[in-house]
C-alpha positions in Angstrom: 0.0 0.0 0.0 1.2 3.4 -0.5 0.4 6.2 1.3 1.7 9.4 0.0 1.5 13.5 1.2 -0.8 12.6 4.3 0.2 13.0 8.3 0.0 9.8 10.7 -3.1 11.3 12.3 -4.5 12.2 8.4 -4.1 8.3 7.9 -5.4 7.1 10.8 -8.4 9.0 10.4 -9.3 7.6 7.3 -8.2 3.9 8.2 -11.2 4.4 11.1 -13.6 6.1 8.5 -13.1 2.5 6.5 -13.8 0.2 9.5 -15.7 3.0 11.7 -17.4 6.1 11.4 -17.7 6.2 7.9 -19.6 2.9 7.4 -21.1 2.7 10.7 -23.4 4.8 9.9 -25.8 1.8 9.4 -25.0 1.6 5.9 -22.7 -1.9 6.6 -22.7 -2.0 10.4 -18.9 -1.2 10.7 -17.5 0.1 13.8 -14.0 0.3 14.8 -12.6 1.8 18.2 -8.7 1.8 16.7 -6.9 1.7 20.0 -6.1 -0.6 23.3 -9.1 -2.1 24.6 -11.0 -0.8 21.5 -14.0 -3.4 19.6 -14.0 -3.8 15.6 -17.0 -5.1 14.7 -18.9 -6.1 11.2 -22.2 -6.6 10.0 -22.1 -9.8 9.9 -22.0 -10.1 14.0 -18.3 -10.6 14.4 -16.3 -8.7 16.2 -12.8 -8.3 18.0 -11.6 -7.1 20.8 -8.2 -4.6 20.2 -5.4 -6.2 22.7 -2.7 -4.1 21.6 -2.1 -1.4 19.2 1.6 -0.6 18.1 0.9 2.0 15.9 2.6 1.6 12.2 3.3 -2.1 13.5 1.0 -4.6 14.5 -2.6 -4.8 16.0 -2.9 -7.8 18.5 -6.9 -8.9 19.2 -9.1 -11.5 20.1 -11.7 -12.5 16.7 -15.1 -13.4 18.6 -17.5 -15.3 15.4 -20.6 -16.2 17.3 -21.9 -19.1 15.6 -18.8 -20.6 14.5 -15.7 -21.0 16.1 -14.5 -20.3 19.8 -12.9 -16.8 20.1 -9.3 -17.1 18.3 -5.7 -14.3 18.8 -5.2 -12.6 16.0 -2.5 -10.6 14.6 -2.3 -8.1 11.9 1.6 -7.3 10.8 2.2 -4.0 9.0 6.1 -4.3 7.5 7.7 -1.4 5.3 8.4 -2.5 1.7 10.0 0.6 0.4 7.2 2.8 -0.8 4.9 0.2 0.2 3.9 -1.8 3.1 3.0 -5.6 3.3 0.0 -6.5 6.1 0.1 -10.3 7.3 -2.9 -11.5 8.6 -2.3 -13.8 11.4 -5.6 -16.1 13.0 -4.5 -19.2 15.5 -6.3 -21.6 16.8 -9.1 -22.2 13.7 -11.2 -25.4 14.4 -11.8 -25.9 10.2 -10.9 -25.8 6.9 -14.0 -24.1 6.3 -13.2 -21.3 9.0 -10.2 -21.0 7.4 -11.2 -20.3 3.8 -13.8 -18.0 5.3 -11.7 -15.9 7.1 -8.7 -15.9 4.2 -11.9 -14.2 1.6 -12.9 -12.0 4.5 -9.9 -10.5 5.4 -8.7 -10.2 1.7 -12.1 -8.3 0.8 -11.6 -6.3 4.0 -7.5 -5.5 3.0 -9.0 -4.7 -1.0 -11.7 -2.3 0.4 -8.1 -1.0 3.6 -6.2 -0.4 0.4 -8.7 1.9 -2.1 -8.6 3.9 1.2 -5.4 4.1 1.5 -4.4 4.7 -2.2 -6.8 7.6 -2.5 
């Protein structure tokens, strides 16, 4: 992702907009508190609790699915890639396959959607 001619707090503003206050305005059911002890949640009725944020570096949670799988750590990476950074996407403890797969298409629709943000 590049991010070009926009402050830390600039960024950070628009990474909650994507998760938070720009679609949680009922039109998806997004919210996102982006800081320690803070709750992401979806419209789909998942939701995670924010263990640790390191800004720039890694967000550490706990993904709660309610009718799926018991609550699983997470961890989202952010590395520097020159003008770029890579995000790694880090679930433990997955019961399925199926959970799996659903989580891999979740989080890449959710990075896609990060990224447009980001790029703007």
């Amino acid at each position: 992702m590049t991010a070009t001619g926009k402050s830390l707090p600039q960024r950070l503003a628009e990474i909650d907009a994507w998760g938070g206050a720009a679609l949680g305005r009922g039109e998806i059911g997004h919210a996102l508190g982006l800081r320690d002890g803070g709750v992401l949640s979806n419209g789909d009725g998942n939701q995670a609790l924010i263990r640790k944020l390191s800004p720039a570096r890694t967000i550490k949670l706990v993904w709660q699915q309610p009718d799926t799988t018991p609550d699983t750590p997470d961890e989202v990476k952010f590395e520097p890639a020159g003008a770029r950074t890579t995000v790694i996407v880090t679930h433990e403890r997955l019961q399925t396959r199926a959970d799996a797969d659903g989580l891999r298409r979740a989080w890449g629709e959710a990075l896609e959607r990060l990224k447009a943000v980001i790029e703007d």
